[in-house]
C-alpha positions as CSV (number, residue, x, y, z in Angstrom):
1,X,-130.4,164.3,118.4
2,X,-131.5,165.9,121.2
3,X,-133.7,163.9,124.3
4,X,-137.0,164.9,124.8
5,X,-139.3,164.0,127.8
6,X,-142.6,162.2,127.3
7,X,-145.1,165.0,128.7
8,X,-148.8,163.4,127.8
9,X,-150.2,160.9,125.3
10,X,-153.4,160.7,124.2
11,X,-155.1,157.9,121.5
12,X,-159.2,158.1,120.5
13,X,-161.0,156.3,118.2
14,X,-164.4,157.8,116.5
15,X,-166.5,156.2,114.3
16,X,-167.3,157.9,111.5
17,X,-171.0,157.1,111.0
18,X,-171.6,158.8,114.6
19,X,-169.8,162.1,113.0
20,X,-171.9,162.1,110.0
21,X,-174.9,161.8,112.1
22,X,-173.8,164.3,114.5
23,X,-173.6,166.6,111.0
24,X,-176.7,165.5,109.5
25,X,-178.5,166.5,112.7
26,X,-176.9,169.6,113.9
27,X,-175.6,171.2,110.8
28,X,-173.2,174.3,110.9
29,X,-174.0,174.1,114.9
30,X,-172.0,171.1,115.0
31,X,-169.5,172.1,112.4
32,X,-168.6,176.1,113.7
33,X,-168.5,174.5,117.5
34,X,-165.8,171.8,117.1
35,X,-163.6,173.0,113.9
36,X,-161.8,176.1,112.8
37,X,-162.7,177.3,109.9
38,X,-160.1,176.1,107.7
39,X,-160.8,173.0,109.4
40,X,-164.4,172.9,108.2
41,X,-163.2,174.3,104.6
42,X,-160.7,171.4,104.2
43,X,-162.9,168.5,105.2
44,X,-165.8,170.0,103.5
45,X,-163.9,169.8,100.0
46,X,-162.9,165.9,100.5
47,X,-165.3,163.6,98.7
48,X,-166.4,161.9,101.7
49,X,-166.1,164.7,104.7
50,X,-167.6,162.8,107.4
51,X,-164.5,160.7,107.4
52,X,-162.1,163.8,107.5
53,X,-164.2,165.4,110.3
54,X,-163.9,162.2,112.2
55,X,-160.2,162.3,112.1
56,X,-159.8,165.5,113.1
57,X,-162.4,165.1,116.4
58,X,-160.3,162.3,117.1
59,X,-157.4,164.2,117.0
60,X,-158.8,167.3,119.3
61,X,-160.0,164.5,121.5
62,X,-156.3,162.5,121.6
63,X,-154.9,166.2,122.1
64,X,-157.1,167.0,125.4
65,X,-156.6,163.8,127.1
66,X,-152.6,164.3,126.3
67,X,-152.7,167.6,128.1
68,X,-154.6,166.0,130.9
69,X,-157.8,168.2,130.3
70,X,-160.8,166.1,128.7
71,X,-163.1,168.5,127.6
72,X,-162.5,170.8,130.9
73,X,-160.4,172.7,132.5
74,X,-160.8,176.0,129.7
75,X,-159.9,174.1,126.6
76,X,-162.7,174.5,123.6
77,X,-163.0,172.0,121.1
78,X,-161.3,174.7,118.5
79,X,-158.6,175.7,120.8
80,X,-157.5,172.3,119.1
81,X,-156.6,172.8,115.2
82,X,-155.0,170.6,112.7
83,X,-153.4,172.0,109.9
84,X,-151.9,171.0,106.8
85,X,-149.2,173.3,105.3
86,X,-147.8,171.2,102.4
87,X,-147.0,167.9,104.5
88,X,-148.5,165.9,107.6
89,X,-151.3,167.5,109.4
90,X,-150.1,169.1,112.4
91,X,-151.7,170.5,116.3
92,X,-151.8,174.3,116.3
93,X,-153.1,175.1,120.1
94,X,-155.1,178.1,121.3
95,X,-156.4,179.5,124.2
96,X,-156.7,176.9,127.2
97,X,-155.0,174.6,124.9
98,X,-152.2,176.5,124.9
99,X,-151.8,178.0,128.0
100,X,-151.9,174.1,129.1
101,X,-149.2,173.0,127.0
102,X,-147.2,175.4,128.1
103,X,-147.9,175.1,131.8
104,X,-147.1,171.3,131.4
105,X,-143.7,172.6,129.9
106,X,-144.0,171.0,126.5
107,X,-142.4,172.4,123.7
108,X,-143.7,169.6,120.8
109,X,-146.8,168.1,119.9
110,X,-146.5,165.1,117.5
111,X,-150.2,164.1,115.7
112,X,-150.8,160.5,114.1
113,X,-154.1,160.6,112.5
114,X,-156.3,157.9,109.9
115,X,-159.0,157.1,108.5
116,X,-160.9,154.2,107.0
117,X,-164.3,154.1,105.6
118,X,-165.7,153.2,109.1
119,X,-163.3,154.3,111.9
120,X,-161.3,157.0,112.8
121,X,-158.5,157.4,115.1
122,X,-155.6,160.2,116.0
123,X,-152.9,159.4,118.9
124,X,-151.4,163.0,120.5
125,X,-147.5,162.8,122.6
126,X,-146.2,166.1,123.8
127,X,-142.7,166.3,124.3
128,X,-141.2,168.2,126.8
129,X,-137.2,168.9,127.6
């Protein structure tokens, strides 16, 4: 196995009543600003989306503060993606994301992300050689 280096962590916690406010009140507005579309399509098909929506703001948010940014510095909230291709959701970075990541020297990004009925919460560490 080969060592990595510890670039950035990052850990947030949402709850998911605040999300499906934040929905109820904005709409698409709130939807098309934060999540890529197949974000949005995927959440959208669960039974309850606000708690899949939660997850994944979390997990934009835990990516941001592990790249050091917040919500600053040129990185979007949709420069942030998580994906699913057939197993764990994973980060796919964009833009300012991207360019951060690989300005910090990272070559991984490992994603924890859950959900209960109430809470949300995602934990980000990029990896570096």
């Amino acid at each position: 196995m080969s060592r990595c280096t510890v670039i950035g962590i990052g850990i947030d916690i949402e709850e998911v009543a605040r999300v499906r406010d934040l929905v109820t009140r904005y709409g698409d507005r709130f939807i098309t600003r934060l999540f890529t579309d197949g974000e949005a399509d995927y959440c959208l098909r669960r039974r309850v989306p606000a708690q899949h929506l939660a997850a994944r703001f979390s997990a934009k948010e835990a990516a941001m503060k592990a790249l050091g940014t917040g919500r600053s510095q040129g990185v979007l909230w949709r420069d942030v993606e998580v994906v699913r291709r057939g197993g764990p959701p994973q980060l796919v970075l964009h833009g300012g994301a991207r360019r951060r990541f690989d300005a910090l020297g990272a070559t991984g990004a490992l994603l924890t992300m859950t959900h209960s009925r109430n809470l949300a919460i995602a934990q980000v560490t990029l990896l570096g050689r």
